[in-house]
C-alpha positions as CSV (number, residue, x, y, z in Angstrom):
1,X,175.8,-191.8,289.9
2,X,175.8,-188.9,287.6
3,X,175.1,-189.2,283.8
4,X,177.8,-189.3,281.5
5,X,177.9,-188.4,277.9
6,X,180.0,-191.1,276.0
7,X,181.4,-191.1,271.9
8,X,183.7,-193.0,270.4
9,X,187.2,-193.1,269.1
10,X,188.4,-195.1,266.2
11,X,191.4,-196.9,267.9
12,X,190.6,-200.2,268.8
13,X,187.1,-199.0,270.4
14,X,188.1,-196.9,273.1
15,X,185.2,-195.2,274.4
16,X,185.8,-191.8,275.9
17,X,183.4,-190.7,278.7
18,X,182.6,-187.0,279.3
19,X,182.1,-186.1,283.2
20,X,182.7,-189.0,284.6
21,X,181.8,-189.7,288.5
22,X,185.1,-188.5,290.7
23,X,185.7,-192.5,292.0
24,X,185.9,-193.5,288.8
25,X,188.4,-190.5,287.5
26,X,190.5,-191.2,290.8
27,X,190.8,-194.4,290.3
28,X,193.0,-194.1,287.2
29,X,195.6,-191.8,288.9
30,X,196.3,-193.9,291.9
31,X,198.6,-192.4,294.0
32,X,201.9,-192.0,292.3
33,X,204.7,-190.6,293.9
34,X,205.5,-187.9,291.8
35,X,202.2,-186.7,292.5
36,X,199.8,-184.7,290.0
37,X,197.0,-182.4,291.6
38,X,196.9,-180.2,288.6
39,X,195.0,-183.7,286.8
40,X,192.9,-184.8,290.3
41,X,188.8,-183.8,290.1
42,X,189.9,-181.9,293.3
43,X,192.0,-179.8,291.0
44,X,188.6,-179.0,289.0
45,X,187.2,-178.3,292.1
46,X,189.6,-175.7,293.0
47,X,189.4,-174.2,289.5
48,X,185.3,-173.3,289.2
49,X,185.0,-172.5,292.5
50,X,188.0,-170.4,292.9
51,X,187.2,-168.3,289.0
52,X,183.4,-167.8,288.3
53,X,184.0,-167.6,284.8
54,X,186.3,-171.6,284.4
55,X,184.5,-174.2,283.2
56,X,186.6,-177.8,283.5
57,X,186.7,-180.3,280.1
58,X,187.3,-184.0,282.4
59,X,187.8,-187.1,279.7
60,X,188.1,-190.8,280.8
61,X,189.0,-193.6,278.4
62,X,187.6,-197.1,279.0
63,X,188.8,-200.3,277.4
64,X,187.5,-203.7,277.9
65,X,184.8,-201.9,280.3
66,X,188.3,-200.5,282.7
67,X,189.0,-196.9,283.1
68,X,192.6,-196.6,281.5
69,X,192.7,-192.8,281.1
70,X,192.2,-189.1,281.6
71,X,192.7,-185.9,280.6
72,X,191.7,-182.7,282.2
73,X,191.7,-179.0,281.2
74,X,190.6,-175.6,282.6
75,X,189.2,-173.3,280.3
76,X,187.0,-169.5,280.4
77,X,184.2,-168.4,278.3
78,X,184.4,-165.1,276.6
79,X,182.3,-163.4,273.6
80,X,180.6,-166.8,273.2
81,X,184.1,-169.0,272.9
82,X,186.3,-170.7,275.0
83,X,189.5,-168.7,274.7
84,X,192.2,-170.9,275.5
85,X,191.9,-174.8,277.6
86,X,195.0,-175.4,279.6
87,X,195.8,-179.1,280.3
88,X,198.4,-179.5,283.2
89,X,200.9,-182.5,282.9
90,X,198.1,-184.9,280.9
91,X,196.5,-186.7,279.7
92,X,197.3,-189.1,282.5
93,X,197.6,-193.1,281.3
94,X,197.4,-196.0,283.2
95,X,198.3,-198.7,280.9
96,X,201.9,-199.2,279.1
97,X,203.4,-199.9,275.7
98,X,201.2,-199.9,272.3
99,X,198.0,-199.7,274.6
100,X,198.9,-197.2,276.4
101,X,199.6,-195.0,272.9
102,X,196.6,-195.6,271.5
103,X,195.0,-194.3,274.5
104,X,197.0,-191.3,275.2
105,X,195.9,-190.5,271.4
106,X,192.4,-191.3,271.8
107,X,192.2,-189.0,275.1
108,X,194.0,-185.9,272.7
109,X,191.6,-186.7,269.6
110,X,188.6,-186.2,271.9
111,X,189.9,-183.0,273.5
112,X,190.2,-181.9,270.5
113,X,186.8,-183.0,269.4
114,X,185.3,-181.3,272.7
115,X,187.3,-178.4,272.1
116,X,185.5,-177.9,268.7
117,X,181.9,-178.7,269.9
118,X,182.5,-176.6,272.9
119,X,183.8,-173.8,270.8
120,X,187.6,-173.5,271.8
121,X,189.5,-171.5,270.3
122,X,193.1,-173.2,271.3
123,X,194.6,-175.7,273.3
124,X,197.7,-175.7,275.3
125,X,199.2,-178.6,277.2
126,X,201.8,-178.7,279.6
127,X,203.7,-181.5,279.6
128,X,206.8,-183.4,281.2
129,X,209.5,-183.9,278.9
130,X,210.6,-186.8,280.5
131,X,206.9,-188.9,279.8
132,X,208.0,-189.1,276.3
133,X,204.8,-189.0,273.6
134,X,206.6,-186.6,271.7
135,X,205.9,-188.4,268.4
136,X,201.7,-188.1,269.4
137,X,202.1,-183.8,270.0
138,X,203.4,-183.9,266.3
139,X,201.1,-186.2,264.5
140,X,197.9,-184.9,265.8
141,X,199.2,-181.3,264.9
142,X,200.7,-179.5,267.8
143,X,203.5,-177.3,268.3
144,X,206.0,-177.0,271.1
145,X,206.1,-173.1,271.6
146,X,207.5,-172.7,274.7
147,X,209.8,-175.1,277.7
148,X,210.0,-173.8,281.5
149,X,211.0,-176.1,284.5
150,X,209.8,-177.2,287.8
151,X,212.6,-177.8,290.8
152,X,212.1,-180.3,293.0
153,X,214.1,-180.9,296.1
154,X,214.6,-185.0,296.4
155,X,213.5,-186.2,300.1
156,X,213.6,-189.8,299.7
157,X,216.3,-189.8,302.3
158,X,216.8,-189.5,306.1
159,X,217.0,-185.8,308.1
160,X,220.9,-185.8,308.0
161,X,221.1,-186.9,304.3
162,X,218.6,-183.9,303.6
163,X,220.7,-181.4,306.1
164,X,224.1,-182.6,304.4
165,X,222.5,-182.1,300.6
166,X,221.9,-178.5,301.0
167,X,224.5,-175.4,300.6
168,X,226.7,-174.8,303.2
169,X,225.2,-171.3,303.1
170,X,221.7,-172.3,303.4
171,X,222.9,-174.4,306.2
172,X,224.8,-171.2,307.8
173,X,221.8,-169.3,307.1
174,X,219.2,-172.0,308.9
175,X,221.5,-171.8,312.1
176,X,221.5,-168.2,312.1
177,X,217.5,-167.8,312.5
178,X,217.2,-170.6,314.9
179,X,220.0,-168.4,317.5
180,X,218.0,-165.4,316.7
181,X,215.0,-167.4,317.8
182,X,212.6,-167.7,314.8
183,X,210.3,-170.4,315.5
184,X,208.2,-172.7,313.1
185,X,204.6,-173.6,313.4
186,X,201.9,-175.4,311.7
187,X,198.9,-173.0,311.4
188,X,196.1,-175.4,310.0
189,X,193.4,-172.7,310.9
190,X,191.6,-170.0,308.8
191,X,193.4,-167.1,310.6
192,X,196.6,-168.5,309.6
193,X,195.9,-168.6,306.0
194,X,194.8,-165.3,305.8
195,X,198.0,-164.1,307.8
196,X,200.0,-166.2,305.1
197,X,198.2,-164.5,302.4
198,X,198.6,-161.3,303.6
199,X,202.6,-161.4,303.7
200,X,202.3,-163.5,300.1
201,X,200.5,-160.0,299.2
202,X,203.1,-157.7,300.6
203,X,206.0,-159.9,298.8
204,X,204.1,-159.9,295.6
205,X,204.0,-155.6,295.5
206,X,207.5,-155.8,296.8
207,X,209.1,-157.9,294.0
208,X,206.6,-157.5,291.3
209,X,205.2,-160.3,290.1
210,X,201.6,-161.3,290.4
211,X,200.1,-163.8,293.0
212,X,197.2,-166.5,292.9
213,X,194.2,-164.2,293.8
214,X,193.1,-164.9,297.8
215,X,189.8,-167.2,296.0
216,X,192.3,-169.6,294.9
217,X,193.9,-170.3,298.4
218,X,190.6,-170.4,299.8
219,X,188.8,-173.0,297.4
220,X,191.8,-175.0,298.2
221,X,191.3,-174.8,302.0
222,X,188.2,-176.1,301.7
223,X,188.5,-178.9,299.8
224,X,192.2,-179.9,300.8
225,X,191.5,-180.7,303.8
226,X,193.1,-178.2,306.1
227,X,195.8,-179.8,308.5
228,X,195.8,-183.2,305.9
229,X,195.8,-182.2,302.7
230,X,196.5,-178.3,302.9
231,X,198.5,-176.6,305.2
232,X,200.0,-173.3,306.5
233,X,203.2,-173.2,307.6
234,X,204.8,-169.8,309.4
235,X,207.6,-168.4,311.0
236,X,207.5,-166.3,313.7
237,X,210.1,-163.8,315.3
238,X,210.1,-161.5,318.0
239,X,206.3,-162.0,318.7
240,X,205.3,-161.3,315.0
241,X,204.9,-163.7,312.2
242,X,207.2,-162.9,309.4
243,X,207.6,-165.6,306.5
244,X,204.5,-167.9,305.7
245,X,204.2,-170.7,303.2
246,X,200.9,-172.7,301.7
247,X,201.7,-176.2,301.0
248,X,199.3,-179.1,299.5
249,X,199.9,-183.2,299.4
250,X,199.4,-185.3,296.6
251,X,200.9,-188.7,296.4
252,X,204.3,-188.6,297.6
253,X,205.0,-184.7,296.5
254,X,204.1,-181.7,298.9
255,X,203.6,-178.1,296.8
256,X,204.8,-175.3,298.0
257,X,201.9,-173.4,296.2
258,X,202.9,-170.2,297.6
259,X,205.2,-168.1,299.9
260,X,205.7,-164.6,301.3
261,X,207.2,-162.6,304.0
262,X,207.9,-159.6,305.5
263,X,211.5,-157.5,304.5
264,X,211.6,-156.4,308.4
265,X,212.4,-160.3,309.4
266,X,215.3,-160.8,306.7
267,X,217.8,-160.5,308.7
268,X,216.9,-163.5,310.8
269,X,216.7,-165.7,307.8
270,X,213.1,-167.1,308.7
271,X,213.0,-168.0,305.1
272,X,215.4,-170.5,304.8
273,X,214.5,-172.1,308.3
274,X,210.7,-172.0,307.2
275,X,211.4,-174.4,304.4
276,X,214.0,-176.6,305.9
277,X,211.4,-177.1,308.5
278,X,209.1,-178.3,306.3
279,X,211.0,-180.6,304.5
280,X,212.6,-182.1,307.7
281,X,209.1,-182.7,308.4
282,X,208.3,-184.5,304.7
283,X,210.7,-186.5,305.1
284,X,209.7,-187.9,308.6
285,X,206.5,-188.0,306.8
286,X,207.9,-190.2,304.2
287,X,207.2,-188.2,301.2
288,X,209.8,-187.9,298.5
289,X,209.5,-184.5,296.6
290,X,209.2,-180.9,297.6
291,X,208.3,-178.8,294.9
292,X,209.0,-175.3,295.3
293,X,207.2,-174.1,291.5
294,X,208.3,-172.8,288.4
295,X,211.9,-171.5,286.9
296,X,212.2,-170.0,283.3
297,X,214.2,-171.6,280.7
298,X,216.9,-170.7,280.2
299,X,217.7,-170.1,284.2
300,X,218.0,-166.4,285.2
301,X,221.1,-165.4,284.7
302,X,223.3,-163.3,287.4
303,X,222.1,-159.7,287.5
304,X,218.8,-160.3,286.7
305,X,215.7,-159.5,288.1
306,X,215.0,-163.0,289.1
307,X,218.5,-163.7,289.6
308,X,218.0,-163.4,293.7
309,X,215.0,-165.7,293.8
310,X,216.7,-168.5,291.3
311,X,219.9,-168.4,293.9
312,X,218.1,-168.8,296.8
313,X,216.1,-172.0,295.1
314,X,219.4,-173.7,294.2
315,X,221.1,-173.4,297.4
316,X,218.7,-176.2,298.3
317,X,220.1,-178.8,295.4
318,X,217.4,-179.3,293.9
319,X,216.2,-180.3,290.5
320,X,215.2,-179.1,287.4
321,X,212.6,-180.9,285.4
322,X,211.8,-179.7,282.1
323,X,208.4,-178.9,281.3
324,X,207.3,-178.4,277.2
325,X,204.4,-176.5,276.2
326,X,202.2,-178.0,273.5
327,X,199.6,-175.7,271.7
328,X,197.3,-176.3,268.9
329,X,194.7,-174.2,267.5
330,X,191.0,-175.6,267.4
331,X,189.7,-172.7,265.5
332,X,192.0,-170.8,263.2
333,X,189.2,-168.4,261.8
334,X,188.8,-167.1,265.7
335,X,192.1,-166.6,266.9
336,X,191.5,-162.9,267.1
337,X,189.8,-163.0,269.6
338,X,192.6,-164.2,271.6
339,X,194.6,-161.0,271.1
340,X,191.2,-159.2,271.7
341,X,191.1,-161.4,275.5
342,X,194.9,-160.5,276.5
343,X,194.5,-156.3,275.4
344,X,191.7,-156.4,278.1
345,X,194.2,-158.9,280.6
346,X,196.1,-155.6,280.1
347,X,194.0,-153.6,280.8
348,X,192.2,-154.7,283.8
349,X,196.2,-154.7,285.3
350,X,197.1,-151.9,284.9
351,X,194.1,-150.5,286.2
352,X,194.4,-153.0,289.1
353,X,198.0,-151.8,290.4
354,X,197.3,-148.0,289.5
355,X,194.1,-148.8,292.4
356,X,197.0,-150.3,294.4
């Protein structure tokens, strides 16, 4: 077993390990059913191997010599600091009522305390509304700066439930690819991820917004377990795939961590029959969520630029789960080199689409 560095925190001896073995980190999360990968060690995983410059911070909590917490956060060196560590829907707890407080504070005291050891600069945690805690972001000093939400499309139900719960348009639109003859497939081999990632490529130039670089994808194929954990969906028409989509399990949920297509299949709708198919088959799977990513807050509005996107998520009746974005700065005296980071982010952009 690897070594773990271990310190204290003053409430009621919670002892905080740093790097803890992956059984041991795992065996706090379980396997809920609203899933989190973002706090799994596979997560981690994904994040070093995908960006040579992330580092990953992993805290566990142990009381009474049990593993009752965690907390996990991505972060990048640059100019000898880390700029900013991102914690995704944690710290995760295990344990309820005053227990499970005192832990949830313990695990953000000793972020903190890494942070500042570590030399991060900030902090910024995502986190469900709904998981309450509110009272803990305010004490130990943070600031909600920012809400978006997630929309999840509910599966706990049979195929004709599903079929019934979604727009009559989407429903119009699903029938209308299948008489045109688009056809679905699972593509659980390399060749297929790259085809998906090509069209995610081509969408991402069309409608401008930026994609997950091809490393990310890849670092998840490997250790996702293509055709288990990770897998490729597409749909093909007319001989030629023309709508792909990357989906990931964890717990009960399945991610749709990505999807692209091609404009000269839209009039089939393979879109709309691509994700039906794959939640028809969740839900003979038994999973219970399908979540299809993020949506600002407020919702587009019609006329907008992402007013086309948001309409063709809500057809499905779905949800939206608020999301609140904590952030605290470690170390005030740095914090321009923050502004510094992002005016190179720029940069290195624009140079990137003016190379096309």
């Amino acid at each position: 077993m690897r070594e773990c560095k271990e310190m204290l925190v003053n409430i009621s001896m919670i002892s905080i390990l740093e790097d803890p073995p992956k059984s041991l980190w795992n065996s706090v999360l379980g396997n809920p059913s609203d899933g989190n990968f973002e706090q799994t060690f596979e997560s981690g995983e994904v994040a070093k191997a995908a960006f040579p410059r992330t580092r990953v911070a992993r805290l566990l909590a142990m009381s009474d010599g049990k593993a009752v917490g965690i907390v996990q956060g991505v972060y990048s060196r640059y100019f000898g600091f880390g700029m900013n560590i991102r914690v995704p829907y944690g710290p995760v707890v295990n344990v309820e009522g005053e227990e499970g407080t005192k832990v949830f504070k313990s695990l953000l005291m000793a972020l903190e305390d890494f942070g500042v050891r570590n030399r991060i600069i900030r902090a910024e945690v995502w986190w469900p509304e709904g998981w309450g805690m509110h009272e803990i972001f305010r004490e130990l000093g943070y600031v909600q700066v920012e809400k978006i939400n997630k929309y999840i499309v509910d599966l706990d139900k049979t195929r004709e439930e599903l079929w019934k719960s979604i727009a009559h348009n989407k429903r119009r639109n699903i029938k209308k690819a299948i008489r045109e003859g688009v056809e679905v497939t699972q593509a659980n081999f390399r060749d297929g991820l790259l085809t998906f990632y090509r069209m995610l490529k081509e969408s991402a130039k069309r409608d401008g917004f930026t994609s997950p670089p091809a490393s990310w994808f890849e670092a998840i194929w490997k250790i996702c377990k293509p055709g288990e954990l990770s897998r490729v969906f597409l749909a093909r028409w007319k001989g030629r795939d023309v709508a792909g989509v990357f989906t990931l399990v964890n717990g009960k949920t399945i991610y749709a961590l990505g999807a692209g297509s091609l404009k000269e299949g839209w009039k089939a709708r393979p879109n709309d029959l691509l994700h039906w198919k794959v939640m028809e088959w969740a839900c003979e799977q038994h999973f219970t969520r399908y979540h299809m990513g993020l949506v600002s807050q407020p919702v587009p509005s019609e006329g907008s630029a992402s007013w086309g996107i948001w309409r063709w998520k809500r057809e499905w009746n779905g949800n939206l789960k608020s999301i609140q974005i904590f952030d605290k700065v470690y170390l005030h005296r740095y914090k321009h080199l923050l502004a510094a980071k992002r005016l190179l982010e720029r940069s290195y952009e624009r140079v990137r689409r003016l190379r096309g």
